[in-house]
C-alpha positions as CSV (number, residue, x, y, z in Angstrom):
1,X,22.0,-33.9,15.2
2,X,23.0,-32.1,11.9
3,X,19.7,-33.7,10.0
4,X,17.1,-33.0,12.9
5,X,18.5,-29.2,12.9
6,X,18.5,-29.1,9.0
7,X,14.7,-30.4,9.1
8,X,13.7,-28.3,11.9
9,X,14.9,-25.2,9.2
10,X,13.4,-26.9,6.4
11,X,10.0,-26.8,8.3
12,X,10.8,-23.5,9.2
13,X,11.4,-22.2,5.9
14,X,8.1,-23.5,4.4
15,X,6.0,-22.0,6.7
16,X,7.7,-18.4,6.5
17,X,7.0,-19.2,2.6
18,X,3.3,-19.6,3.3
19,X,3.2,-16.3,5.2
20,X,5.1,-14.7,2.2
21,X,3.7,-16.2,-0.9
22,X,1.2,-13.6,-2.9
23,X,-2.5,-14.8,-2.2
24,X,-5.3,-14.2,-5.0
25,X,-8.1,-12.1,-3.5
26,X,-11.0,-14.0,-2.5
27,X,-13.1,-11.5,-4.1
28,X,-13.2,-10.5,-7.8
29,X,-12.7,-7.0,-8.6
30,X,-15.4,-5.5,-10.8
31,X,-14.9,-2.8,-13.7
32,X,-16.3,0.9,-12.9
33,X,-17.6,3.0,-14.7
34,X,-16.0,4.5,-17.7
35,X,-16.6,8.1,-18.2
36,X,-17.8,9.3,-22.1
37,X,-19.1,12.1,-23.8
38,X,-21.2,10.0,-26.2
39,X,-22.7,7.2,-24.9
40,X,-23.4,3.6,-27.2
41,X,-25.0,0.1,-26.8
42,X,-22.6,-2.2,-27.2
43,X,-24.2,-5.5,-26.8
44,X,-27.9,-6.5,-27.3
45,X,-28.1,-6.7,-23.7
46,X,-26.9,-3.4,-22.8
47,X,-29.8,-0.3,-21.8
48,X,-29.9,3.3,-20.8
49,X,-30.7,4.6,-17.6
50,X,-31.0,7.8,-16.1
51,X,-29.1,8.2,-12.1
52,X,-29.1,11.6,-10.8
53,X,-30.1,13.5,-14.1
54,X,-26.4,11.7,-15.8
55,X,-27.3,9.2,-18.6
56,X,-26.0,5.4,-18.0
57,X,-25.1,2.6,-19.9
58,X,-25.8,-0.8,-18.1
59,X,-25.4,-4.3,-19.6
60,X,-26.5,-7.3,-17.4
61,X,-23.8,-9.7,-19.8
62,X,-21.1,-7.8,-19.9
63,X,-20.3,-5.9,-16.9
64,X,-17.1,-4.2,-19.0
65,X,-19.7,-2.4,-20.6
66,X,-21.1,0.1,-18.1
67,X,-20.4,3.7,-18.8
68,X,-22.2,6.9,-17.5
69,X,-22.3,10.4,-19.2
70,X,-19.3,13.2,-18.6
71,X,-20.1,15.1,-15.1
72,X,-21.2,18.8,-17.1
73,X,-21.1,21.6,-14.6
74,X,-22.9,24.1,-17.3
75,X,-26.2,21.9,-17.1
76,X,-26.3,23.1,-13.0
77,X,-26.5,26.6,-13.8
């Protein structure tokens, strides 16, 4: 009776396990944008844009490399 309990806990165990056990995300998290006052070209694939009257930095290669131009309240005035 002893080893039908101690499996019965056994099985138990592993399934609370499952419940517990960190899971990756099933979707990759992508870099932002990172904010600079001067903006580069890092790669040969990278280009500038222009959204909402801020200059960006997009690369198609390298999605690390996509920046946009410091938010500059004296330019609204």
């Amino acid at each position: 009776m002893s080893g039908v309990l101690s499996k019965t806990l056994s099985q138990g165990n592993t399934i609370i396990r499952q419940f517990l056990a960190a899971r990756s995300p099933l979707c990759q998290e992508v870099a932002g944008f990172k904010v600079k006052s001067r903006l580069k070209l890092r790669c040969r694939c990278c280009y500038f844009i222009r959204v909402d009257g801020r200059l960006h930095v997009e690369c198609n290669e390298n999605p690390r490399h996509k920046a946009r131009e410091v938010f500059d309240v004296k330019k609204l005035w």
